[in-house]
C-alpha positions as CSV (number, residue, x, y, z in Angstrom):
1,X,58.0,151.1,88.8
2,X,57.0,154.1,90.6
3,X,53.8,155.8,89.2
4,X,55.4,159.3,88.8
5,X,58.1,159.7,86.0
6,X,60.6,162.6,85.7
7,X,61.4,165.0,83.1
8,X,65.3,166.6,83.6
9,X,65.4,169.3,81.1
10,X,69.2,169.5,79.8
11,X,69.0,170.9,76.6
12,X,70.0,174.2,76.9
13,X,73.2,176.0,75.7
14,X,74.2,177.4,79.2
15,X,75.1,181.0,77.9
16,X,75.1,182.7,80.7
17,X,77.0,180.4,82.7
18,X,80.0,180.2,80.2
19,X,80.2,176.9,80.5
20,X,77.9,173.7,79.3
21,X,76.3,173.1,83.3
22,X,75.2,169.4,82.6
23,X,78.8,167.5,82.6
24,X,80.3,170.2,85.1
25,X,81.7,168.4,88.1
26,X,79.7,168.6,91.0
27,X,80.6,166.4,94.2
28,X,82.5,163.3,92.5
29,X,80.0,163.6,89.1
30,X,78.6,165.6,86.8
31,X,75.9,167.8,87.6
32,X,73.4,165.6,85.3
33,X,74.4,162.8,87.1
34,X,73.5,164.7,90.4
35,X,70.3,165.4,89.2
36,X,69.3,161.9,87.7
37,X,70.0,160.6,91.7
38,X,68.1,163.4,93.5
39,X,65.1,162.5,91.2
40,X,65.5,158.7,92.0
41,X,66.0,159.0,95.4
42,X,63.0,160.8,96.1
43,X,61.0,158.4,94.6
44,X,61.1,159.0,90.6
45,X,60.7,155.6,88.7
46,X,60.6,156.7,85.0
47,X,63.2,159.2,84.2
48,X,63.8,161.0,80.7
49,X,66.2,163.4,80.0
50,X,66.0,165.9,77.2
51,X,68.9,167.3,75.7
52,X,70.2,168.9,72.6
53,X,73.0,171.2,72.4
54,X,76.3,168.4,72.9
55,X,73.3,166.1,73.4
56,X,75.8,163.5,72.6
57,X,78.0,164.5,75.4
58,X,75.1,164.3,77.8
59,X,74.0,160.8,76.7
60,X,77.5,159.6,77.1
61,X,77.9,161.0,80.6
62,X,74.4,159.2,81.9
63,X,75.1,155.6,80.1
64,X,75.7,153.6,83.3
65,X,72.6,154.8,84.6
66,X,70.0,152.2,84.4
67,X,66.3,152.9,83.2
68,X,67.1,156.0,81.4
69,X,65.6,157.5,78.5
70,X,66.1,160.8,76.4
71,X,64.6,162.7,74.5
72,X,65.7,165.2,71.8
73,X,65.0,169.3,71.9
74,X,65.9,169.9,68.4
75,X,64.8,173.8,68.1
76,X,67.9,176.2,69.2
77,X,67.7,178.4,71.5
78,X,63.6,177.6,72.3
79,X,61.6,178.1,75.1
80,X,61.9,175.5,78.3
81,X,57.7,174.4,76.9
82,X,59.4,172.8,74.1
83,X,61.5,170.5,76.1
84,X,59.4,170.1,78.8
85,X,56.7,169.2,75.8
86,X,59.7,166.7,74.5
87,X,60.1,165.2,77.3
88,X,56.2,164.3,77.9
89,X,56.3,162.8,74.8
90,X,58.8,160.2,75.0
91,X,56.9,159.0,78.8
92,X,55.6,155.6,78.7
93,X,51.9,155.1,79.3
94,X,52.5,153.7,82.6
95,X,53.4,156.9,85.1
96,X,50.2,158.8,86.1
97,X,52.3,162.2,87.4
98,X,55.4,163.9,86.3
99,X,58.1,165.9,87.5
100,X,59.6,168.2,86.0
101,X,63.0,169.6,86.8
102,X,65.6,171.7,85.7
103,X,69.5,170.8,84.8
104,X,70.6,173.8,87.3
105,X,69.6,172.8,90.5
106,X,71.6,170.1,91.5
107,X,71.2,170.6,95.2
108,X,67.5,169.8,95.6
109,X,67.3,167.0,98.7
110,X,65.3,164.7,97.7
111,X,63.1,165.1,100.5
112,X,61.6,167.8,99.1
113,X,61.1,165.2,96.1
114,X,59.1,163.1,98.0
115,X,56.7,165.7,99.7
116,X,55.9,166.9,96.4
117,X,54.6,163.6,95.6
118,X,53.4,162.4,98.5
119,X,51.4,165.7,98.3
120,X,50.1,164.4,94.9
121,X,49.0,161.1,96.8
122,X,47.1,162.6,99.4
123,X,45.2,166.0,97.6
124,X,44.8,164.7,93.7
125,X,45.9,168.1,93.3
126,X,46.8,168.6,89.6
127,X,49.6,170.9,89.5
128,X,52.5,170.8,92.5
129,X,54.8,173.3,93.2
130,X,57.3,173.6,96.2
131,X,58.0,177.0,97.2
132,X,60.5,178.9,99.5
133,X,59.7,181.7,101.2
134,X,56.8,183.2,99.1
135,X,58.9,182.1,96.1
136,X,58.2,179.0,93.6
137,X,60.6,176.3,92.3
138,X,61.3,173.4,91.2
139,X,61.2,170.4,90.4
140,X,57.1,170.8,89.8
141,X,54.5,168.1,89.9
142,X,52.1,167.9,87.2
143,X,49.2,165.3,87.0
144,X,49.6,162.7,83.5
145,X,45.8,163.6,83.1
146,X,47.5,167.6,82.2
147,X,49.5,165.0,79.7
148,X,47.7,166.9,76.4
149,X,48.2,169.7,77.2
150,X,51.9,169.8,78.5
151,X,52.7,168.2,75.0
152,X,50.4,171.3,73.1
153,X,50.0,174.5,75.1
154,X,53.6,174.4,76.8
155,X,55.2,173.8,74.0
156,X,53.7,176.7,72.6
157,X,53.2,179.2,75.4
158,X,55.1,177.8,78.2
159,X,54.3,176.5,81.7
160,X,52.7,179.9,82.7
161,X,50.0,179.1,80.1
162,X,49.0,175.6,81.7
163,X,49.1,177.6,85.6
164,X,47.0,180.6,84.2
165,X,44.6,177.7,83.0
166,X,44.6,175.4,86.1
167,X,45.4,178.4,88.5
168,X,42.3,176.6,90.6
169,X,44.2,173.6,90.8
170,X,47.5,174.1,92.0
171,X,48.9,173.4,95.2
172,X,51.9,175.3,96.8
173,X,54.1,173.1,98.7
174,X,56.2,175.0,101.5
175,X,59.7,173.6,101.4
176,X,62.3,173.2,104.0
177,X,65.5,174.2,101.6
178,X,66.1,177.2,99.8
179,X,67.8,174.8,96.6
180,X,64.2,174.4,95.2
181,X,64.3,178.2,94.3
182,X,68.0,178.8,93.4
183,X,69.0,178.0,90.4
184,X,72.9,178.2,89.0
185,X,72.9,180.3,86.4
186,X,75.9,181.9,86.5
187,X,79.6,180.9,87.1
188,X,79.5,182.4,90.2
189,X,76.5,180.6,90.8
190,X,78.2,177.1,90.5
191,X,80.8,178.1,92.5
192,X,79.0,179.4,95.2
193,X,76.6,176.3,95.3
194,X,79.3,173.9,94.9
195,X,81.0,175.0,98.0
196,X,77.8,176.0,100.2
197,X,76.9,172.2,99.6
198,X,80.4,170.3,99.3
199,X,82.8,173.0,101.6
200,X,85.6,173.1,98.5
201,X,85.3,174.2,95.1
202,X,84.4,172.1,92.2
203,X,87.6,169.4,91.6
204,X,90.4,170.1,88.9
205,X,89.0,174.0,88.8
């Protein structure tokens, strides 16, 4: 098993987007299912996904895939700390990083995956981050020794909290594609996406 693990926060209500982003089609699966193989192919081992609103839904859509986990964000409407918080919680004691990553960005190669880690590997650096063009994204990288604290002080204050802490620590990755900044958070966003990386619109819409 690889030594980094993977946090895919899905447990939001997608409000803005009008529709629930985790089970909409994207390529020939759902866009959870996109994520879940990005994350493995670029080098993930561990993967837990934490959902809550139609958590059921979510679980039901990811039961072929093997190795899976979840973990439950049972607070409506909280913060991304809480999940991300979650999700550190339910990791076995065997990864020694984690990435974290977000339901909406379906399109990261997973490349950009693997520099974050090997990164990691060859700095110690405690905190990850790609970024495009001045601007960060995700998935980020955070060392398991940060384990404590992403459980306590993101769950509380969010991310910003632990990077205003570590802000010595960090280490900006450049990335080669602009999908680590973007995320989908509109319907127009999914569309747009869907067709920059696929050249048709989603199937059946």
């Amino acid at each position: 098993m690889s030594e980094v693990a993977a946090v895919l926060l899905a447990a939001g209500r997608s409000r803005r987007m009008g529709a629930f982003k985790p089970l909409l089609p994207f390529g020939g699966v759902t866009v959870a299912e996109a994520c879940v193989s990005v994350l493995r192919a670029g080098g993930a081992g561990e993967l837990v996904v934490v959902a809550g609103h139609r958590g059921e839904e979510v679980r039901a859509a990811l039961s072929h895939v093997e190795g899976l986990s979840f973990a439950v964000n049972e607070v409506e409407g909280s913060e991304m700390g809480v999940s991300v918080a979650r999700g550190v919680e339910a990791l076995s004691g065997e990864a020694k990083a984690v990435l974290v990553a977000l339901v909406d960005q379906p399109a990261v190669p997973p490349l950009e995956i693997s520099r974050l880690i090997g990164a990691w590997r060859r700095t110690g650096a405690r905190l990850v981050v790609p970024e495009w063009q001045g601007r960060g994204g995700h998935p980020l990288l955070a060392d398991l020794s940060l384990r404590e604290e992403l459980s306590g002080v993101v769950a509380e204050k969010g991310l910003r909290a632990l990077f205003e802490a570590h802000g010595g620590e960090v280490l900006r990755v450049p990335a080669g594609s602009p999908y680590v900044a973007r995320d989908m958070d509109t319907w127009e966003d999914y569309l747009g996406l869907h067709e920059e990386i696929f050249g048709t619109p989603p199937p059946g819409l």
